[in-house]
TORSESE-979970 format. One line per field, with one value per residue: residue number from 1; residue in one letter; x, y, z of N, C-alpha, C in turn. Coordinates in Angstrom, 2 decimals. Layout:
num: (NUM	...)
residuo: (A	...)
neast: (X	...)
nnorth: (Y	...)
nup: (Z	...)
caeast: (X	...)
canorth: (Y	...)
caup: (Z	...)
ceast: (X	...)
cnorth: (Y	...)
cup: (Z	...)
***
This chain:
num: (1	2	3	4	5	6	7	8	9	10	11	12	13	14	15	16	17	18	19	20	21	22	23	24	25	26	27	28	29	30	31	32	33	34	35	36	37	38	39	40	41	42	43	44	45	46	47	48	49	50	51	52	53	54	55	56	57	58	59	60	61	62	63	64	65	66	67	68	69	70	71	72	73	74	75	76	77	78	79	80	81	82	83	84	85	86	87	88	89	90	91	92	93	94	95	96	97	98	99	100	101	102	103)
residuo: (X	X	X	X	X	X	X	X	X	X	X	X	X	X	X	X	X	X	X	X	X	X	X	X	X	X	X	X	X	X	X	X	X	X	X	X	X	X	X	X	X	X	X	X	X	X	X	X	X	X	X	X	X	X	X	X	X	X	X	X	X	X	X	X	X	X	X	X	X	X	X	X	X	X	X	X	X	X	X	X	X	X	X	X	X	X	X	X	X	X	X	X	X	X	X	X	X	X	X	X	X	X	X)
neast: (24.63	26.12	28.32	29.10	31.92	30.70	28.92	26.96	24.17	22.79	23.46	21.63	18.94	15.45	14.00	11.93	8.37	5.31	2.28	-0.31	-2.74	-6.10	-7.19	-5.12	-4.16	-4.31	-2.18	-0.92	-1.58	-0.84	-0.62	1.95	4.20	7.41	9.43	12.09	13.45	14.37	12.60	10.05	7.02	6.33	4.79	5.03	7.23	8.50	11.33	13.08	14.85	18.07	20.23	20.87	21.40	21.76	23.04	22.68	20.29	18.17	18.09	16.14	15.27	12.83	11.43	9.57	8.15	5.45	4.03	1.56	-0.55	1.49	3.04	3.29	6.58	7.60	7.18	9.08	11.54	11.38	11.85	13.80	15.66	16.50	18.77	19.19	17.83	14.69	10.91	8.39	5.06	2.28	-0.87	-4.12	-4.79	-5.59	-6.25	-5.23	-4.39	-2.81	-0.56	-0.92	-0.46	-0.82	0.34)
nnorth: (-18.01	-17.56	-18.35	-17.30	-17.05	-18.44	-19.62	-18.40	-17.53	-15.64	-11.94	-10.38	-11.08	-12.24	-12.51	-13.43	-14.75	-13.77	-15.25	-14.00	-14.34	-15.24	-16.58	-18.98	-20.48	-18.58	-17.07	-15.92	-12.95	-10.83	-8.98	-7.14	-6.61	-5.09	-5.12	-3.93	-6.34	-5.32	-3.77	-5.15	-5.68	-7.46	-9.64	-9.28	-11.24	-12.25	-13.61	-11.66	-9.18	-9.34	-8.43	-5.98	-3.90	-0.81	1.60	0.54	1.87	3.30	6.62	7.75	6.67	4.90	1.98	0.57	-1.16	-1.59	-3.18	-4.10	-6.53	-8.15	-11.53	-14.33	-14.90	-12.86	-11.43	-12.32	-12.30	-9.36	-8.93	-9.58	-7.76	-5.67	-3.87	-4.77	-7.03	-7.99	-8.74	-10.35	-10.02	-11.41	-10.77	-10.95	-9.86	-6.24	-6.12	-5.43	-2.20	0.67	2.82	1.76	0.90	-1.38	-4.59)
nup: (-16.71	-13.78	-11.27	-7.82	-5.56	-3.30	-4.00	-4.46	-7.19	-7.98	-8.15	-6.35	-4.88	-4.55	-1.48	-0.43	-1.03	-1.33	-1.94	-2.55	-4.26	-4.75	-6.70	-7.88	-10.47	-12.20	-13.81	-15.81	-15.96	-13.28	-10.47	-9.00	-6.29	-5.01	-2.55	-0.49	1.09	3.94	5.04	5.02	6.37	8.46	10.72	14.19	16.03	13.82	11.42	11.51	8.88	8.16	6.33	4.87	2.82	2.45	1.35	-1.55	-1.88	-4.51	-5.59	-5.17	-2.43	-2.46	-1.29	-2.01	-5.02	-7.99	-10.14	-12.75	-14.33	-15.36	-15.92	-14.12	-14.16	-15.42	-13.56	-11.36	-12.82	-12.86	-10.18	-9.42	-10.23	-8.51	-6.52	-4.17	-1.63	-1.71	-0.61	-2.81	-3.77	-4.84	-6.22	-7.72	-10.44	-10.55	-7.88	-6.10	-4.97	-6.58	-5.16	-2.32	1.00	2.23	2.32)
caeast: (24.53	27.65	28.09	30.12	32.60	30.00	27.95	25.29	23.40	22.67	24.13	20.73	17.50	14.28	14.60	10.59	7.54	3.83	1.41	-1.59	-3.83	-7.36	-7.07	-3.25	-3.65	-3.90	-0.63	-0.76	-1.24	-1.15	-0.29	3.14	4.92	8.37	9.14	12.82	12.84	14.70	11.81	9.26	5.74	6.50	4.33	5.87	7.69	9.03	12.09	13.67	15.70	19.96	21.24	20.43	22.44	21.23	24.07	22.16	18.79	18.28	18.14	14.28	14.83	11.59	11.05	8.78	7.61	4.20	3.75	0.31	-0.36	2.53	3.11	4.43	7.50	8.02	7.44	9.69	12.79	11.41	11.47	15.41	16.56	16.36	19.88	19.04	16.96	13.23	10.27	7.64	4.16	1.81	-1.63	-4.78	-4.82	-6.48	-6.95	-4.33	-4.50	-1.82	-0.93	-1.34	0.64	-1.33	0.83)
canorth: (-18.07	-17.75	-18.59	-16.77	-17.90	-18.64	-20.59	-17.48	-17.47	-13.69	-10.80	-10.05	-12.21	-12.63	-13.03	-14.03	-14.57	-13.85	-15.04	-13.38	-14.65	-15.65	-17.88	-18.96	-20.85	-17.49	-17.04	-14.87	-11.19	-11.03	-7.57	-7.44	-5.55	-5.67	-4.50	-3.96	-7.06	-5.14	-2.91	-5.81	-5.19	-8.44	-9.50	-9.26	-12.56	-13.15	-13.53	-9.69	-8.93	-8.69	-8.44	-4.92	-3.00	0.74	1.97	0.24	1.95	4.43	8.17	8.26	6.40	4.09	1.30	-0.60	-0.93	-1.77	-3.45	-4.53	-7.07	-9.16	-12.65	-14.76	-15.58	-11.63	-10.50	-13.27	-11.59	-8.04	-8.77	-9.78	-6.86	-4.60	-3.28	-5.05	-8.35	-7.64	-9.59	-10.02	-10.16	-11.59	-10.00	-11.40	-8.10	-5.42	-6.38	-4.56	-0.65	1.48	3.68	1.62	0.73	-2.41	-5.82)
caup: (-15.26	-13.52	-9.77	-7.16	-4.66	-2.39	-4.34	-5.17	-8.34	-8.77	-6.98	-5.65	-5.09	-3.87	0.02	0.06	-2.12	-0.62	-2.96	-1.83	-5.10	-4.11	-8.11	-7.87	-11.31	-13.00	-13.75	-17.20	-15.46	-11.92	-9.72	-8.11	-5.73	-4.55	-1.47	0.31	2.36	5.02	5.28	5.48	7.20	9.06	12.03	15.78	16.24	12.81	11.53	11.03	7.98	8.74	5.28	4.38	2.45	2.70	0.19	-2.72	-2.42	-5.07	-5.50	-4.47	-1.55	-2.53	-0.75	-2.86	-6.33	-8.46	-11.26	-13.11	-15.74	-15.43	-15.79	-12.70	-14.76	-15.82	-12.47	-10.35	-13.13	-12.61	-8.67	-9.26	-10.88	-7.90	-6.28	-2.75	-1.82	-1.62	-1.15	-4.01	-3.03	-6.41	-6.31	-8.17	-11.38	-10.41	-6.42	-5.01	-5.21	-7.01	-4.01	-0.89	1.30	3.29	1.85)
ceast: (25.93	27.36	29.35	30.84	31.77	29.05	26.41	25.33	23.17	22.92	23.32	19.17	16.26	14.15	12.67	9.55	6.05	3.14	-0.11	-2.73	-4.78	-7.03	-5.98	-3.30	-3.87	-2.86	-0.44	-1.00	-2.03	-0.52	0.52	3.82	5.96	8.74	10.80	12.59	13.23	13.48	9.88	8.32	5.52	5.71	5.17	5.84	8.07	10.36	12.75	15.22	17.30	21.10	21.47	21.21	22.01	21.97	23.33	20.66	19.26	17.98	17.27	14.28	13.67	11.99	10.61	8.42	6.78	4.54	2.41	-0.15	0.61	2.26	3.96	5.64	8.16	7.68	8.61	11.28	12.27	12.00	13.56	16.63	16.81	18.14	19.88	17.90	15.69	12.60	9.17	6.49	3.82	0.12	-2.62	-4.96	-6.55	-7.21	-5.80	-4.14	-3.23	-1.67	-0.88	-0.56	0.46	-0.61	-0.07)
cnorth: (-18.26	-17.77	-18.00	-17.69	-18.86	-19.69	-19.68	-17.72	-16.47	-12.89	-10.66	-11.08	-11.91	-12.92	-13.74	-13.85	-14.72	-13.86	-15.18	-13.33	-15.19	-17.35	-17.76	-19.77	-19.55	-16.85	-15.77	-13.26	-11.05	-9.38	-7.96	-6.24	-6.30	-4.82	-4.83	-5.06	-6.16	-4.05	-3.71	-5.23	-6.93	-8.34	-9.66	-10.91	-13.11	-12.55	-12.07	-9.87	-8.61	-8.02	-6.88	-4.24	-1.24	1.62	1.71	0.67	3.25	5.67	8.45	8.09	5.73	2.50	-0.12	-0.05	-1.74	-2.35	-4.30	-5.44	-8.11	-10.57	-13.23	-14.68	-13.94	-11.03	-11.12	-12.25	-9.77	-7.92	-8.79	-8.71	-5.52	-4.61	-4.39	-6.36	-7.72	-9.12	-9.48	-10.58	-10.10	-11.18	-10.49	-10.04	-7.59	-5.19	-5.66	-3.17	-0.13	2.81	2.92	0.89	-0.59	-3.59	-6.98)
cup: (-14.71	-11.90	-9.12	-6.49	-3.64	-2.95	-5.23	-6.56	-9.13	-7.63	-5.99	-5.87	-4.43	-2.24	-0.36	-1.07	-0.90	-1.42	-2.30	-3.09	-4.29	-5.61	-7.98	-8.70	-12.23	-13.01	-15.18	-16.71	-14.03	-11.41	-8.84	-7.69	-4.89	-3.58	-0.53	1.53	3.70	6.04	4.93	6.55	8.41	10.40	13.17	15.55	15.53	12.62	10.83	9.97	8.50	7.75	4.38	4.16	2.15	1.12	-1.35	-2.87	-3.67	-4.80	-4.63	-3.27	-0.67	-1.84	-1.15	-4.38	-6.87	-9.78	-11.94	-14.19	-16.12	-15.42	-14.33	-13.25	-14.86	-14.36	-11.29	-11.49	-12.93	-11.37	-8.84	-9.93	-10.01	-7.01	-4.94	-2.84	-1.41	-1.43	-2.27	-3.43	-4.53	-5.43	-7.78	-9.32	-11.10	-8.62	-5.50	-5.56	-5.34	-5.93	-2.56	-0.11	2.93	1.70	1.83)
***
C-alpha cells in the first residue's frame, strides 16, 4: 500500500456503495454492478458528481459493469480496479437482471 502526496490510498476508489440486498448477511455471492459515479442515476437534490475524468473511460465507452456470484470482499476489489471512481451497487444473486439499466 503506498500513499500519495495527498494522503490517497489508491489512484482510484469507490466514490459510493448502495447495498440494495434484501439478506445483507449473505455475503459469499452477491450481484454487483459498478457504475461511473459521474454518471450516477442520482435523485434530484443530491449531491452531483465533480471529479470526473472523461479521458479514463475506455474504448467502449461503457458506463457500467456486471458481475454475478461474487463475494462482497471480491467485488469491493473488482469495484476498485476501474480507470475512474464509480459507485458499486451489491445485489442479493440472481435479483438484479443482466441487461438493465434500473439501479
Amino acid at each position: 500500500m503506498t500513499f500519495g502526496v495527498k494522503g490517497d490510498i489508491f489512484p482510484f476508489m469507490i466514490t459510493n456503495i448502495l447495498d440494495r440486498r434484501t439478506h445483507v448477511h449473505l455475503w459469499r455471492s452477491v450481484d454487483a454492478v459498478a457504475e461511473a459515479t459521474w454518471h450516477d442515476n442520482a435523485p434530484v437534490g443530491t449531491q452531483h458528481h465533480d471529479n470526473a475524468d472523461f479521458d479514463k473511460r475506455d474504448a467502449s465507452n461503457e458506463t457500467m459493469a456486471y458481475r454475478s456470484g461474487i463475494s462482497v470482499a471480491e467485488a469491493v476489489i473488482w469495484a476498485q480496479q476501474f480507470p475512474d471512481e464509480v459507485t458499486l451497487y451489491l445485489y442479493d444473486k440472481g435479483s438484479w437482471p443482466a441487461g438493465s439499466d434500473s439501479f
